[in-house]
N, C-alpha and C positions, 0 to 999 in steps of 0.2 A: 504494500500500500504506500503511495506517495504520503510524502509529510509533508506537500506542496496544495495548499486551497488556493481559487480563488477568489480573491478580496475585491469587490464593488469600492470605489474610492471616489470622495466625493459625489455620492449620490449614486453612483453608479457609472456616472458619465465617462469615469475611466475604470479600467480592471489589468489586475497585475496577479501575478500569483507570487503568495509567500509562506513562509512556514507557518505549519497551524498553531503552533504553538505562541506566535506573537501576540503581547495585547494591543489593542485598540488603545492608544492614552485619551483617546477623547471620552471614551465611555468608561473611564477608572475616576474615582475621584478628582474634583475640577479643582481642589489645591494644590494636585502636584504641579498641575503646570495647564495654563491654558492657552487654548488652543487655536489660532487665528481660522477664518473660514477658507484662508488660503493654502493652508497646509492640513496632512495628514500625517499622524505619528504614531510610529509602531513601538513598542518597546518589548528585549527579550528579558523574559523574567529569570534567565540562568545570567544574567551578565547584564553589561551597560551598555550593551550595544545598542542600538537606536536607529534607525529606519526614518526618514523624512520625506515626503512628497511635496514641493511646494511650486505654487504657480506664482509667476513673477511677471513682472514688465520685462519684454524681448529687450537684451542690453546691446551696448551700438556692432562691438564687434562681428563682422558679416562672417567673415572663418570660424568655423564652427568648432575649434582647436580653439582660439584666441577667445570663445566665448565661455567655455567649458573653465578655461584658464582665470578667466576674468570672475567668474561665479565660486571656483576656489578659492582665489584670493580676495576674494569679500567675504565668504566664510571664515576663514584664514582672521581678516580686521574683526568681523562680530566677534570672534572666541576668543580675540586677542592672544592670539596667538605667539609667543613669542620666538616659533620657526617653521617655517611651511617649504614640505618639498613636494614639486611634482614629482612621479617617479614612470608616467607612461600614461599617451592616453590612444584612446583606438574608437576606431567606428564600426557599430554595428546596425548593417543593413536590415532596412525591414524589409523582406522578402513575404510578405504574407498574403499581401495585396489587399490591405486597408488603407486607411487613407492616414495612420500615423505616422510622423516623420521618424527617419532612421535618429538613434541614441549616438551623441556623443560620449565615450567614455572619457571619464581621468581617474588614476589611483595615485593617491598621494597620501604624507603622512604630514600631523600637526604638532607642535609641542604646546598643549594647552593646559594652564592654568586654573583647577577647576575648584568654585568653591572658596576662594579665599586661600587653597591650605599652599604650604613652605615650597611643595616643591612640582613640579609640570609633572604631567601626563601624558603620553606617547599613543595619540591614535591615529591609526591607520582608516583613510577618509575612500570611499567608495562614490565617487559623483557619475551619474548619466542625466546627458542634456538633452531634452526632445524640443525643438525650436520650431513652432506652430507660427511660423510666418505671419502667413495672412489673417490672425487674428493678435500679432503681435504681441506673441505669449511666449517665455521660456518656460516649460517644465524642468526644476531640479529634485535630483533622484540620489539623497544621498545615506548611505549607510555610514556609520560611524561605529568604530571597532576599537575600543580601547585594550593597546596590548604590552601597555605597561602603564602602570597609576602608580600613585605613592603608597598607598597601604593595601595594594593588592587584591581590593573589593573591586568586584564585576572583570577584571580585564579576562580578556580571550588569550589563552595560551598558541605559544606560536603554533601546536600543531594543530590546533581549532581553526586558525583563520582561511583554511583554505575551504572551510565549508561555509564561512562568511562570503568567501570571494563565488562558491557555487550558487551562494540565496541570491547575489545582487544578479549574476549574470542570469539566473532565472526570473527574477522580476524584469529586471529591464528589456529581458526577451520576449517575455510575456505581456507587455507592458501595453495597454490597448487603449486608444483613446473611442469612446462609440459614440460620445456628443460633444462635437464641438459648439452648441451652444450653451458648455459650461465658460464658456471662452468672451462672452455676449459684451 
């Protein structure tokens, strides 16, 4: 049996598949963190890893490498990050024959500060970019993989991550846009 459901996101308008086991943080208690209507957030309840869906203003860069790049390093400014590498980014074609656009990948890693405490955190950043043109929309698709923290709570041991790197490339393959007038 797959350990892969598919997750309705934003209504439905879009659909991705991801482990069954994630929760929903919109539907967990609304003090841990709330929720913009622009984003969807997954959270693994074995670790700190984190799953984000969010729809944004298409940014200027037209290379869709230079835009993937550009949406990193604005994550990279929010987390304050105090070092951000790329490490590869790649395209995957939609071959399916719907009308969503092909994912830009980037893997890359952050040193982030989380919390206030003494010393940074080491997570491995998972972004795919689906860039909806003509409604002047970017979709970012980003996992976050903590795999080293300072007291060792949630992070992903290195031989875990490469089933983190299977969850993303199965969502973002899976990754289906079926109304673009969530986009209006």
């Amino acid at each position: 049996m797959s350990t892969y459901i598919e997750r309705p996101l934003f209504g439905g308008a879009i659909v991705a598949k991801t482990e069954r086991n994630l929760i929903d943080a919109s539907r967990v208690d609304r003090d841990l963190r709330q929720i913009p209507d622009t984003q969807e957030v997954f959270l693994d309840p074995n670790s700190s890893v984190s799953v984000i869906v969010e729809i944004l203003q298409r940014v200027e860069p037209e290379d869709p490498v230079e835009a993937v790049n550009f949406h990193f390093k604005s994550l990279a400014h929010d987390n304050d990050a105090e070092k951000s590498t790329v490490q590869g980014t790649s395209l995957v074609a939609n071959d399916r024959g719907d009308a969503t656009p092909s994912a830009i990948l980037l893997e890359g890693e952050q040193i982030v500060r989380k919390f206030n405490r003494a010393s940074a955190d080491r997570v491995k950043i998972f972004m795919g970019l689906f860039r909806v043109k003509e409604k002047n929309t970017d979709i970012v698709v980003t996992f976050n993989v903590p795999i080293h923290t300072t007291d060792d709570s949630g992070e992903v041991a290195p031989s875990h991550v490469a089933k983190y790197t299977e969850d993303f490339n199965v969502f973002v393959r899976s990754f289906e846009i079926k109304d673009f007038g969530l986009f209006a």
